[in-house]
Backbone and ligand atoms as CSV (ligand in chain L), in Angstrom:
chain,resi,resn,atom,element,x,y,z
A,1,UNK,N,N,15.515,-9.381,3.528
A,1,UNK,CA,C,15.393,-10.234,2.354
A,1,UNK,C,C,14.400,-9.605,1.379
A,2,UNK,N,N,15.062,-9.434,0.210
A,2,UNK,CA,C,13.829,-8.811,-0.944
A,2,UNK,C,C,12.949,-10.175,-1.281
A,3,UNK,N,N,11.368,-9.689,-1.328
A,3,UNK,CA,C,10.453,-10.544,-1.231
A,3,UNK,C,C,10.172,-10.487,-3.222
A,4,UNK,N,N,9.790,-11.479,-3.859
A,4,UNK,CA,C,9.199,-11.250,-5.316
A,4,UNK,C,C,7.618,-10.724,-4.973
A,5,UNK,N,N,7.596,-9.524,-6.291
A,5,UNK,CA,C,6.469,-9.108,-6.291
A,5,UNK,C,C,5.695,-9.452,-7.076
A,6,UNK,N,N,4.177,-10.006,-6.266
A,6,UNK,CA,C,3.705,-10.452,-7.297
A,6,UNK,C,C,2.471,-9.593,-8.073
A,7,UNK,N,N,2.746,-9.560,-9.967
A,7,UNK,CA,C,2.022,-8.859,-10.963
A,7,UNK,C,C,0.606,-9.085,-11.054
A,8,UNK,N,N,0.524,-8.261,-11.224
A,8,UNK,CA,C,-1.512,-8.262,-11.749
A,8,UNK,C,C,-1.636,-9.698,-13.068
A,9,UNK,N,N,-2.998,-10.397,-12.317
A,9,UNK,CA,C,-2.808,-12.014,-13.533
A,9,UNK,C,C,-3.044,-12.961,-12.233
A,10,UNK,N,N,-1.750,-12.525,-11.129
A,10,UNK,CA,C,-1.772,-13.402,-10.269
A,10,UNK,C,C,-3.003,-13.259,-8.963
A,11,UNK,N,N,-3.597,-14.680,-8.741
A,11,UNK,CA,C,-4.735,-14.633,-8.051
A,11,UNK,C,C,-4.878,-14.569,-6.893
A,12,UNK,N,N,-3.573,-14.183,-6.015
A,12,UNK,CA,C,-3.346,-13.404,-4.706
A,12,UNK,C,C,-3.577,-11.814,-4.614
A,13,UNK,N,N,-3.863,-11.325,-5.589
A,13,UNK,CA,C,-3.745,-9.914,-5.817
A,13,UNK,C,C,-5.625,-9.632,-5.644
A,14,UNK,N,N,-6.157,-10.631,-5.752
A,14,UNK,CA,C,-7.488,-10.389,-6.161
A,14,UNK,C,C,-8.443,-11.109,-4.579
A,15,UNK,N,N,-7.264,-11.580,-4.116
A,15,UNK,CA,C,-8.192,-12.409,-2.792
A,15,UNK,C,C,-8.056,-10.990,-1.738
A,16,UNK,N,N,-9.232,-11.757,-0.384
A,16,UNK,CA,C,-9.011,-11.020,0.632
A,16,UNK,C,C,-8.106,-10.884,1.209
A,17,UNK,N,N,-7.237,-10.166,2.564
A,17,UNK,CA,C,-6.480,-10.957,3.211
A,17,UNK,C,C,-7.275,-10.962,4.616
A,18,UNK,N,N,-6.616,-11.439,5.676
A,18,UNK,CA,C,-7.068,-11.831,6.951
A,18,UNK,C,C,-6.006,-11.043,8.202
A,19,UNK,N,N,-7.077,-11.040,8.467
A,19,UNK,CA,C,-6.553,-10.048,10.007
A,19,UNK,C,C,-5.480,-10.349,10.679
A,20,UNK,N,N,-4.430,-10.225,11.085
A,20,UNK,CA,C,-3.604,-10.227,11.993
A,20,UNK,C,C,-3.588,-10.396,13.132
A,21,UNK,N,N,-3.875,-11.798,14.052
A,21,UNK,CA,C,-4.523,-11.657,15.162
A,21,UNK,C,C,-3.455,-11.821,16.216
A,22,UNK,N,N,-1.802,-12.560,15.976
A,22,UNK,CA,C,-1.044,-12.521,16.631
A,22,UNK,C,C,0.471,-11.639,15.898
A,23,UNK,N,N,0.847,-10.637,16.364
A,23,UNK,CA,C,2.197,-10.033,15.877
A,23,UNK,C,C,3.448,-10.600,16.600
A,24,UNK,N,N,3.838,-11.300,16.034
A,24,UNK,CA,C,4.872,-12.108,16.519
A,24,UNK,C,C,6.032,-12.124,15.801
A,25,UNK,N,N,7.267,-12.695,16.135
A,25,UNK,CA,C,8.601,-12.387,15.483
A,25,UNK,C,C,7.997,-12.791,13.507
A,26,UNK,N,N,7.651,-13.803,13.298
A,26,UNK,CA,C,7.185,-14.213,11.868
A,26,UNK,C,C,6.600,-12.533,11.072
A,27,UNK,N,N,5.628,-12.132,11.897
A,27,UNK,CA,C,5.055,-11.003,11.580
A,27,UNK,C,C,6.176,-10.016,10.865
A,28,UNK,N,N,6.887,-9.780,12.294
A,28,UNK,CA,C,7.677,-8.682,12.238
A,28,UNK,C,C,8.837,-8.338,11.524
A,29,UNK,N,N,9.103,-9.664,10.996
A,29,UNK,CA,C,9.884,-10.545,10.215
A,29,UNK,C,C,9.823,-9.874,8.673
A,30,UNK,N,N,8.419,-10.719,8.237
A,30,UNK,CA,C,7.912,-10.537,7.142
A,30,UNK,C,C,7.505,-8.308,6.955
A,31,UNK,N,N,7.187,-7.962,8.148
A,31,UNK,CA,C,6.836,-6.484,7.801
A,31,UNK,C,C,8.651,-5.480,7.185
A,32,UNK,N,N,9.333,-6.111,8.145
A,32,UNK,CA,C,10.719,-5.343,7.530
A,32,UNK,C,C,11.170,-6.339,6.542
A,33,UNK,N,N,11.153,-7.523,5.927
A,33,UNK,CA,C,11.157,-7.790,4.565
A,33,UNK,C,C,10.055,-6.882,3.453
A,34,UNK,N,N,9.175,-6.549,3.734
A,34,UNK,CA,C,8.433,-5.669,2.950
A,34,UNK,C,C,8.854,-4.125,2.538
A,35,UNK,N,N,9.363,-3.982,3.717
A,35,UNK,CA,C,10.195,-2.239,3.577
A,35,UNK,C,C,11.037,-2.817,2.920
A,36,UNK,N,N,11.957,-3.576,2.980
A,36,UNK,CA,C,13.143,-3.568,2.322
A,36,UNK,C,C,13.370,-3.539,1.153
A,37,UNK,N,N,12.114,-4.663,0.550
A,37,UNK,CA,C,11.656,-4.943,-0.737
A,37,UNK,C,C,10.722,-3.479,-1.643
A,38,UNK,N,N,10.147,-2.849,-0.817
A,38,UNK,CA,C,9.327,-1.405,-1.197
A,38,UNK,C,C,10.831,-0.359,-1.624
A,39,UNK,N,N,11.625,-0.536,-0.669
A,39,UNK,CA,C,12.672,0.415,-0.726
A,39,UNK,C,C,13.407,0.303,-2.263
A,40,UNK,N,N,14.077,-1.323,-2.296
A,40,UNK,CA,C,14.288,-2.019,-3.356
A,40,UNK,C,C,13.608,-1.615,-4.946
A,41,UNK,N,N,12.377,-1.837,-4.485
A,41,UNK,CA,C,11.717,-1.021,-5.636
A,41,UNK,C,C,11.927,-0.141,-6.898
A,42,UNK,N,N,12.238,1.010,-6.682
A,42,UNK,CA,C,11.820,1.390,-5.468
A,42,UNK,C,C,9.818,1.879,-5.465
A,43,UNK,N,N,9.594,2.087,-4.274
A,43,UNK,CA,C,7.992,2.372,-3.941
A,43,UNK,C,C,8.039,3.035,-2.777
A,44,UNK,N,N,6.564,3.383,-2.409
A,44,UNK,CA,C,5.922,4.196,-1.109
A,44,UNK,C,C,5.235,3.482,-0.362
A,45,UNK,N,N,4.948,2.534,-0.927
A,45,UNK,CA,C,3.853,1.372,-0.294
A,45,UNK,C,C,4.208,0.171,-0.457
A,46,UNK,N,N,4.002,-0.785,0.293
A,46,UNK,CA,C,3.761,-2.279,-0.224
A,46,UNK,C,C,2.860,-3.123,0.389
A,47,UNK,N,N,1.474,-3.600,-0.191
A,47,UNK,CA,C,0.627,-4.347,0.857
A,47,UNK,C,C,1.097,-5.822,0.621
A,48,UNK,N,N,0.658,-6.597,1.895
A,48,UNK,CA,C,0.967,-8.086,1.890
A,48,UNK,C,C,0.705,-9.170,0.955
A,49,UNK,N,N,-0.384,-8.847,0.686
A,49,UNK,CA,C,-0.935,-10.008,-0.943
A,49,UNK,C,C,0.272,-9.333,-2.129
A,50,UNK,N,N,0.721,-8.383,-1.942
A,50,UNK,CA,C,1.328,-8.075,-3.182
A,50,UNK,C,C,2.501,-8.856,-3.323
A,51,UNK,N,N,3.130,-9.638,-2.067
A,51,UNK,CA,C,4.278,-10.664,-1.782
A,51,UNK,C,C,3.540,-11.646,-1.467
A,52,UNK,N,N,2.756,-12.023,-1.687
A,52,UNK,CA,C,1.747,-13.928,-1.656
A,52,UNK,C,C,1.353,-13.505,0.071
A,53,UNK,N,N,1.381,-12.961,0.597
A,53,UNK,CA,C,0.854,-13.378,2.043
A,53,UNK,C,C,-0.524,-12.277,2.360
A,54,UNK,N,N,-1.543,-13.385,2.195
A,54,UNK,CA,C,-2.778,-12.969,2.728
A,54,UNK,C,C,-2.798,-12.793,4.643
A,55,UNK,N,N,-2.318,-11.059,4.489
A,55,UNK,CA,C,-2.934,-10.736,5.996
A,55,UNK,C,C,-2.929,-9.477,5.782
A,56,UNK,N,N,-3.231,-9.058,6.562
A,56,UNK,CA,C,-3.952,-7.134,6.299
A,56,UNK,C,C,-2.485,-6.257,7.425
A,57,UNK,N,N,-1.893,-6.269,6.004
A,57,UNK,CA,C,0.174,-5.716,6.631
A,57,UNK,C,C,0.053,-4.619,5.546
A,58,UNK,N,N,0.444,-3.713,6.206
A,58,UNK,CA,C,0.927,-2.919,4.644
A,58,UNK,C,C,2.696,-2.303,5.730
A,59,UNK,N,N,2.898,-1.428,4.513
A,59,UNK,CA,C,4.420,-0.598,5.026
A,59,UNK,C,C,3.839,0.392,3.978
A,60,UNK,N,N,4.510,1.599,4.508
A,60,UNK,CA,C,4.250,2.808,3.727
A,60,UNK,C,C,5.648,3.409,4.261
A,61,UNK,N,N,6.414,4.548,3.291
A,61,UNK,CA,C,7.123,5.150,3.886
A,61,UNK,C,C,7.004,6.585,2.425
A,62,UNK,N,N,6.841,7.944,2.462
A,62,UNK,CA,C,6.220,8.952,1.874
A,62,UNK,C,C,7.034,10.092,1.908
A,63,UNK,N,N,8.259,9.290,2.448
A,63,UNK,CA,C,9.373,10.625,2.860
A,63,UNK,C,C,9.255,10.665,3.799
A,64,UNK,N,N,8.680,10.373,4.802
A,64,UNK,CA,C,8.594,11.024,6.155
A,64,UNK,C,C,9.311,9.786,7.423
A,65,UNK,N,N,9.461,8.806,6.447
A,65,UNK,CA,C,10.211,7.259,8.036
A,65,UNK,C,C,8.804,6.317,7.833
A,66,UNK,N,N,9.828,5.158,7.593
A,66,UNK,CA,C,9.104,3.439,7.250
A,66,UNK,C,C,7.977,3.720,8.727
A,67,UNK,N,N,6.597,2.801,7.768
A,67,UNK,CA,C,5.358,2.953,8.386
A,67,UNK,C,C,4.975,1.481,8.520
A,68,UNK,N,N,4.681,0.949,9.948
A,68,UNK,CA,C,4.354,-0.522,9.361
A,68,UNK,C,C,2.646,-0.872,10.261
A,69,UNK,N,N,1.786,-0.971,9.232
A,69,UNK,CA,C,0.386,-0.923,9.850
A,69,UNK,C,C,0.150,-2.475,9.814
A,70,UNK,N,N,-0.147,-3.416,10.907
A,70,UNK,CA,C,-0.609,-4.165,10.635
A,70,UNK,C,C,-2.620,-4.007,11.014
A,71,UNK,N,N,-3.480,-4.683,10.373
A,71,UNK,CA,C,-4.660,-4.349,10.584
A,71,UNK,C,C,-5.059,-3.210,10.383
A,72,UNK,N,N,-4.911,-2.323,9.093
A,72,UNK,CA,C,-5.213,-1.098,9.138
A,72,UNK,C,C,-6.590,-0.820,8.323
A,73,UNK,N,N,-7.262,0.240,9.309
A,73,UNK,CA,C,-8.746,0.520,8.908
A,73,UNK,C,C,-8.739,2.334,8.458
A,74,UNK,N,N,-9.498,2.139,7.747
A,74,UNK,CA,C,-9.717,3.705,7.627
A,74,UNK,C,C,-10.896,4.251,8.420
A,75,UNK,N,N,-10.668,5.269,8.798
A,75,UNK,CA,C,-12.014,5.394,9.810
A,75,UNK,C,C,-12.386,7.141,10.029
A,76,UNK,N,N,-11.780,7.631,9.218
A,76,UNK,CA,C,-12.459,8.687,8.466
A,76,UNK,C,C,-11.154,9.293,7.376
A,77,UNK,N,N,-12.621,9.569,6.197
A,77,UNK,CA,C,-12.300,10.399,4.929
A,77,UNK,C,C,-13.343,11.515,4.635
A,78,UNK,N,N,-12.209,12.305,4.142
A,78,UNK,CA,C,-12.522,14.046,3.807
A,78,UNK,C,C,-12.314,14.059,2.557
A,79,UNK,N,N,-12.753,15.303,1.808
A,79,UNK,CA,C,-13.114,15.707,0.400
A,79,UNK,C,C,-12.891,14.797,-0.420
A,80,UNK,N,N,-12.304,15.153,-1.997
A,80,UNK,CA,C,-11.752,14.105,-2.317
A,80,UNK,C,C,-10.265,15.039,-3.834
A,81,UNK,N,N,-9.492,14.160,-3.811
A,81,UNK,CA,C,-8.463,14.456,-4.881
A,81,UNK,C,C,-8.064,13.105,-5.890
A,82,UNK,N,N,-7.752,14.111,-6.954
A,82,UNK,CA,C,-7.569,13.103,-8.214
A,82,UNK,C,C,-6.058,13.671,-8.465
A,83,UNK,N,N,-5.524,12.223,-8.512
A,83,UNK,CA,C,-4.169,12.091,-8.631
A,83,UNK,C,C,-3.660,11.295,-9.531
A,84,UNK,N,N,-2.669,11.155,-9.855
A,84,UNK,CA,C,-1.574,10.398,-10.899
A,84,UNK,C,C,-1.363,8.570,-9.765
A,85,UNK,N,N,-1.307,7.716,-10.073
A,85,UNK,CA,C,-1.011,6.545,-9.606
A,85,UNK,C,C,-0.470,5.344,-10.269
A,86,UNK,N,N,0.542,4.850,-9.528
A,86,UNK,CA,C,0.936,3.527,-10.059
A,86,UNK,C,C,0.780,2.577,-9.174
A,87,UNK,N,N,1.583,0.986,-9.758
A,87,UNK,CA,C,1.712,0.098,-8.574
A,87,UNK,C,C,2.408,-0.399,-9.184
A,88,UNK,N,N,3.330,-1.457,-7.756
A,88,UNK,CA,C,4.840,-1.968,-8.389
A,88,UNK,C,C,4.218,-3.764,-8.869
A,89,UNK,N,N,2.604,-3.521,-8.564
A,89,UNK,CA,C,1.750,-4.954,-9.337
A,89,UNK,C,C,1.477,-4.500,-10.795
A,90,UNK,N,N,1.691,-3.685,-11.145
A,90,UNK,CA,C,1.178,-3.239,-12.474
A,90,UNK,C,C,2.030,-2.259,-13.333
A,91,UNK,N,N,3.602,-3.132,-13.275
A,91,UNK,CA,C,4.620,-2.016,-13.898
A,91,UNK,C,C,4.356,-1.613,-14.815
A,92,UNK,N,N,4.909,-0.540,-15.509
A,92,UNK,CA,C,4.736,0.508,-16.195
A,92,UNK,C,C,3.931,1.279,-16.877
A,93,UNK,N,N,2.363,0.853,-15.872
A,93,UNK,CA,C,1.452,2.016,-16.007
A,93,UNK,C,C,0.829,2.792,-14.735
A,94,UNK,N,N,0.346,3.749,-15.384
A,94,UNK,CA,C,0.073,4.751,-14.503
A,94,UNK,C,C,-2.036,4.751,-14.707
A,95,UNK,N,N,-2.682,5.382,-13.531
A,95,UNK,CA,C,-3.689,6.074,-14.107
A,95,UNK,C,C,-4.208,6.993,-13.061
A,96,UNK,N,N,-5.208,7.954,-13.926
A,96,UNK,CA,C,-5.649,8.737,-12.402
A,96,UNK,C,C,-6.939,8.126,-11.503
A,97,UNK,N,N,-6.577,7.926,-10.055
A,97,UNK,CA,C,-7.511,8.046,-9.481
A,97,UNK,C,C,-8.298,8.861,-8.498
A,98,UNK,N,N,-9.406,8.755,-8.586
A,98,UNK,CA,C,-9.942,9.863,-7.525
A,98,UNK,C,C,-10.343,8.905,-6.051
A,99,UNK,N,N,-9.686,9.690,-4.995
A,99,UNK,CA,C,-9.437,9.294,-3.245
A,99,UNK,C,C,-9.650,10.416,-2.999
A,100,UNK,N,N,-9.934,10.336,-1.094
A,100,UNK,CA,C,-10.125,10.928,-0.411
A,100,UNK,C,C,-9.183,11.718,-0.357
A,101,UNK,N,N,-9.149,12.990,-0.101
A,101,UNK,CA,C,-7.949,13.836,0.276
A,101,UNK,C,C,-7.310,14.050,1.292
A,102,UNK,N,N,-7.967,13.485,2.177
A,102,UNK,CA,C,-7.360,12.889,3.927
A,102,UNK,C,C,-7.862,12.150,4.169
A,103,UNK,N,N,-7.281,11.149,4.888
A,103,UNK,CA,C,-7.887,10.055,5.885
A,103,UNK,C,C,-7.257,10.226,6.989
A,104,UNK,N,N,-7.963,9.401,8.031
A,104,UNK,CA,C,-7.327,9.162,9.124
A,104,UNK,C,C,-7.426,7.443,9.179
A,105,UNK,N,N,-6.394,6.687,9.726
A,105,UNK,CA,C,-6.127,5.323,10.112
A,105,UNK,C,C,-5.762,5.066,11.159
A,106,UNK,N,N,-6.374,3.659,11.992
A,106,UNK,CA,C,-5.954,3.066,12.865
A,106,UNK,C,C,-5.545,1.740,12.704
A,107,UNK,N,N,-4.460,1.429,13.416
A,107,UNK,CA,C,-3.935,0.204,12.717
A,107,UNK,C,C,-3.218,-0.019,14.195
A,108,UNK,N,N,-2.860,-1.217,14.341
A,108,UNK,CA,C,-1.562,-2.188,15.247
A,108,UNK,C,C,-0.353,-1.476,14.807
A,109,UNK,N,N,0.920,-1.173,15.641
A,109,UNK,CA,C,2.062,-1.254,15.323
A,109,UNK,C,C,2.814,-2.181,15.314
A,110,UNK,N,N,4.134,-2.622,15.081
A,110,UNK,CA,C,4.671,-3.966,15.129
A,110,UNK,C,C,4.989,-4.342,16.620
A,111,UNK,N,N,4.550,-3.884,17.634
A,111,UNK,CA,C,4.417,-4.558,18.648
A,111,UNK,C,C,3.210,-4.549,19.307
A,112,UNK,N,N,2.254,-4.833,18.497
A,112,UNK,CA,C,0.821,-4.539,18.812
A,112,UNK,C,C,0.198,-3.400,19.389
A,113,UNK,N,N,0.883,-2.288,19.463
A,113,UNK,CA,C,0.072,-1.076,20.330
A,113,UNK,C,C,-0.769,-0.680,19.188
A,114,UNK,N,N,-1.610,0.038,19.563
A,114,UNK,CA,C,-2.818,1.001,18.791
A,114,UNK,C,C,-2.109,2.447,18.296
A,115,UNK,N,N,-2.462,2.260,16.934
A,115,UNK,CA,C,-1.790,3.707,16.556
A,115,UNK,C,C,-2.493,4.485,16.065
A,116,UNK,N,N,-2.538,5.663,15.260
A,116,UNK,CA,C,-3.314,6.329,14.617
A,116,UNK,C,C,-2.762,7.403,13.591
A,117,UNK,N,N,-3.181,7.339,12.675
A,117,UNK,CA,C,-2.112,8.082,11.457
A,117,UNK,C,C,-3.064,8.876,10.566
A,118,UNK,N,N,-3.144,10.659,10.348
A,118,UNK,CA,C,-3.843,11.273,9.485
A,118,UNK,C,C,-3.104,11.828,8.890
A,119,UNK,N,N,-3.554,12.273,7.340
A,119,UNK,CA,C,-2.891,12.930,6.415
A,119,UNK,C,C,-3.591,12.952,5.425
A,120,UNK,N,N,-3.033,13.897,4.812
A,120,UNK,CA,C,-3.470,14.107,3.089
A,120,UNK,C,C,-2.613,13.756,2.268
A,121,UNK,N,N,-2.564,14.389,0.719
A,121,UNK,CA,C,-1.480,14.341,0.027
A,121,UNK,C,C,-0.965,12.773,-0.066
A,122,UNK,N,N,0.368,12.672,-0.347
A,122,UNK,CA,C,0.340,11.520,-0.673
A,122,UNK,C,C,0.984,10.196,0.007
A,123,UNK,N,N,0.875,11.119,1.364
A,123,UNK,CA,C,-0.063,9.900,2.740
A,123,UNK,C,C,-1.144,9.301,2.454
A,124,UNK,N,N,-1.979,10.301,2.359
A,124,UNK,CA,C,-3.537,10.007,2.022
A,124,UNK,C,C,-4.027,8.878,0.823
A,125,UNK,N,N,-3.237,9.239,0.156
A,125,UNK,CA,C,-3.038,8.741,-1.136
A,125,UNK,C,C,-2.673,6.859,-0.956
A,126,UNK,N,N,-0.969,6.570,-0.183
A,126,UNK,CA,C,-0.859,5.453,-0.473
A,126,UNK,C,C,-1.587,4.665,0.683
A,127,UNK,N,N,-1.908,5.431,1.601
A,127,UNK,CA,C,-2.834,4.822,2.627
A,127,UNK,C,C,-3.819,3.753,2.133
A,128,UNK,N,N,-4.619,4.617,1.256
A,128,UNK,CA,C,-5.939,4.325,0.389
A,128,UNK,C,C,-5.491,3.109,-0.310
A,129,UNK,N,N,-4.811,3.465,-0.827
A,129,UNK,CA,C,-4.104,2.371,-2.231
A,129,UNK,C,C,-3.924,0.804,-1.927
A,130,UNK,N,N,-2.682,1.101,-0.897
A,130,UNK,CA,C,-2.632,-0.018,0.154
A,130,UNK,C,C,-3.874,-0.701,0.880
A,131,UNK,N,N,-4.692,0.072,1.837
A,131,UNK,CA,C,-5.504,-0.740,2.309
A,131,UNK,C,C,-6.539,-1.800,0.799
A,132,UNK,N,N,-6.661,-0.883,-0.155
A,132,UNK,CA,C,-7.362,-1.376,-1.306
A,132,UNK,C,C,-6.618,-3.077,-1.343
A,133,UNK,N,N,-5.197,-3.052,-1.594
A,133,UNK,CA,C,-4.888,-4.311,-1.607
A,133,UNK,C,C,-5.473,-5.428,-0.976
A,134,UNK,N,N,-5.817,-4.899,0.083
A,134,UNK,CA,C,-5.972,-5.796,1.372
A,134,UNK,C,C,-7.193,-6.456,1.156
A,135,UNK,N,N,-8.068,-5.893,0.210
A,135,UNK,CA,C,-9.249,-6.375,-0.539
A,135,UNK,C,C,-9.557,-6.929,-1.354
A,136,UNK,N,N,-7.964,-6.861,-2.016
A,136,UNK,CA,C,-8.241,-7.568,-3.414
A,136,UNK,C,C,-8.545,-6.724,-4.419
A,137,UNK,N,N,-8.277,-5.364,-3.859
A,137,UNK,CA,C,-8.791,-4.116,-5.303
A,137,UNK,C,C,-7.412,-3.455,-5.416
A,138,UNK,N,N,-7.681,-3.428,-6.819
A,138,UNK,CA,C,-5.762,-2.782,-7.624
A,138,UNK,C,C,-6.555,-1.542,-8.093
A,139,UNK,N,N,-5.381,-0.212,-7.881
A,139,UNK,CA,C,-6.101,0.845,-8.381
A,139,UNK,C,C,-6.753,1.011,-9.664
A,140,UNK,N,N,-6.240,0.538,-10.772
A,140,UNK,CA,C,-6.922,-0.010,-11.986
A,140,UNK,C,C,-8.530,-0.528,-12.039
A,141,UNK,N,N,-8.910,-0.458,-11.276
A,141,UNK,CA,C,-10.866,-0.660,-10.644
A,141,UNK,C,C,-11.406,0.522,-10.756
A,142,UNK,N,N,-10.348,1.787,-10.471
A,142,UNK,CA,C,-11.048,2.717,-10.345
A,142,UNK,C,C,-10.238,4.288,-11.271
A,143,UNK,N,N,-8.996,3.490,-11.895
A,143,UNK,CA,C,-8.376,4.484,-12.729
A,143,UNK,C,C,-9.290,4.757,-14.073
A,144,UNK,N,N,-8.990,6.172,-14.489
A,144,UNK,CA,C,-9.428,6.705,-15.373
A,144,UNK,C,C,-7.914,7.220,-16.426
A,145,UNK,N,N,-8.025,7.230,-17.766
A,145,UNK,CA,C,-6.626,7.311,-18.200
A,145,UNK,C,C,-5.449,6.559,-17.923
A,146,UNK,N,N,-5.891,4.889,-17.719
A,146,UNK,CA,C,-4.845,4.423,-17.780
A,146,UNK,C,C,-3.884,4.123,-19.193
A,147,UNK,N,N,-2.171,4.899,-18.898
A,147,UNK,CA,C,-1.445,4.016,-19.849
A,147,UNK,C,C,-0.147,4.342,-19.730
A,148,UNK,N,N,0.568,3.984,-20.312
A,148,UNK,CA,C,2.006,4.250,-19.660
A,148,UNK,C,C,2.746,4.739,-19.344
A,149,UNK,N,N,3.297,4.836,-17.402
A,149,UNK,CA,C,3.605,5.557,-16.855
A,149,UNK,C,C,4.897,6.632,-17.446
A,150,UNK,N,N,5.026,7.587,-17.551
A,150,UNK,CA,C,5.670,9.045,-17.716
A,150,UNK,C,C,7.088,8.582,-17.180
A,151,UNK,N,N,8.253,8.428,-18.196
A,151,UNK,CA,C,9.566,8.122,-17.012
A,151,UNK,C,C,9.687,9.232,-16.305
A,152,UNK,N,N,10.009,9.008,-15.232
A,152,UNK,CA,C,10.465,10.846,-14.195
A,152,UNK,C,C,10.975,9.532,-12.661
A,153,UNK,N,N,12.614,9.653,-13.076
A,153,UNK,CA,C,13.157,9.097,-11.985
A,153,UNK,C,C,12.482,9.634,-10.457
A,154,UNK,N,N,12.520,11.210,-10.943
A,154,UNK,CA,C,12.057,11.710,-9.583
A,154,UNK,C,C,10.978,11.761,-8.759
A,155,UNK,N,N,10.277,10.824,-9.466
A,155,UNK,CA,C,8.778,11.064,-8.990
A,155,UNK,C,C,8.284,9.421,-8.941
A,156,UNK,N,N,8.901,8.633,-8.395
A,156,UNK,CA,C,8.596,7.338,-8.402
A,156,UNK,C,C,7.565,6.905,-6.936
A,157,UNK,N,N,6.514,6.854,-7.843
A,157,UNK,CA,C,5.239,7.096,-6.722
A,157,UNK,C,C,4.744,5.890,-6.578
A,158,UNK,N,N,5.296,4.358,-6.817
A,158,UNK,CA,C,4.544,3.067,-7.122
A,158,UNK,C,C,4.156,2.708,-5.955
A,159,UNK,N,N,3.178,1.799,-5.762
A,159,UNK,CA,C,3.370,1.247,-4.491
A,159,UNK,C,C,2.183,-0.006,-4.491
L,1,ZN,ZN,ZN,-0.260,-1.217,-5.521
């Protein structure tokens, strides 16, 4: 089921969310409605407040196969890179931000096991972005040159 996304204005975008303490069919439910809806998009990311539900869910998929973190922490970052960014909360602009150039994450999988996920590039990238949601921070906190995103079908980096 495609979920509505909700735009920057709205005051779910700006709250915390809350931990995930049981992964259960509802969970798992709502995490592949999120891919579907990211795919839909289309995007690379989608965190949970960005569809009204305060809990710390994201989905990422970067080219590489749908990612579904519930509870995800960052728990180490390396150098740092400045990149081009959007979000599918803040259509049709872009700005640059400067992130870590790798992280590593640990997060729940959708059947609660412990996982662990490192990368750079633009792993690294929507990792960051995403968990930001989960805080209530839109990359726009920390973009420099924001304004409207560059059409390039091919490069649809929102998330
Ligand atoms: Zn976003």
């Amino acid at each position: 089921m495609i979920l509505k996304i909700r735009t920057e204005g709205d005051p779910v975008l700006r709250m915390k969310a809350k931990p995930v303490t049981q992964i259960d069919d509802t969970m798992r439910k709502l995490a592949s409605d999120m891919l579907e809806t990211m795919y839909a998009a289309p995007g690379v990311g989608l965190a949970a407040p960005q569809v009204g539900e305060l809990v710390r869910l994201v989905v990422i998929d970067v080219g590489d196969g749908p990612e579904v973190l519930f509870n995800p922490e960052i728990v180490s970052f390396t150098g740092e890179a400045v990149d081009v960014e959007g979000c599918l909360s803040i259509p049709g602009m872009q700005g640059m931000v400067k992130r870590a150039a790798h992280v590593v994450v640990t997060a729940d999988d959708r059947y609660g096991r412990k996982i662990r996920l490192a990368g750079g590039g633009m792993l690294a990238k929507a990792l960051q972005h995403e968990i930001d949601h989960l805080d209530g921070i839109l990359y726009v906190d920390k973009a420099y040159d924001i304004g409207p995103a560059e059409v390039d079908e091919d490069e649809q980096e929102e998330s």
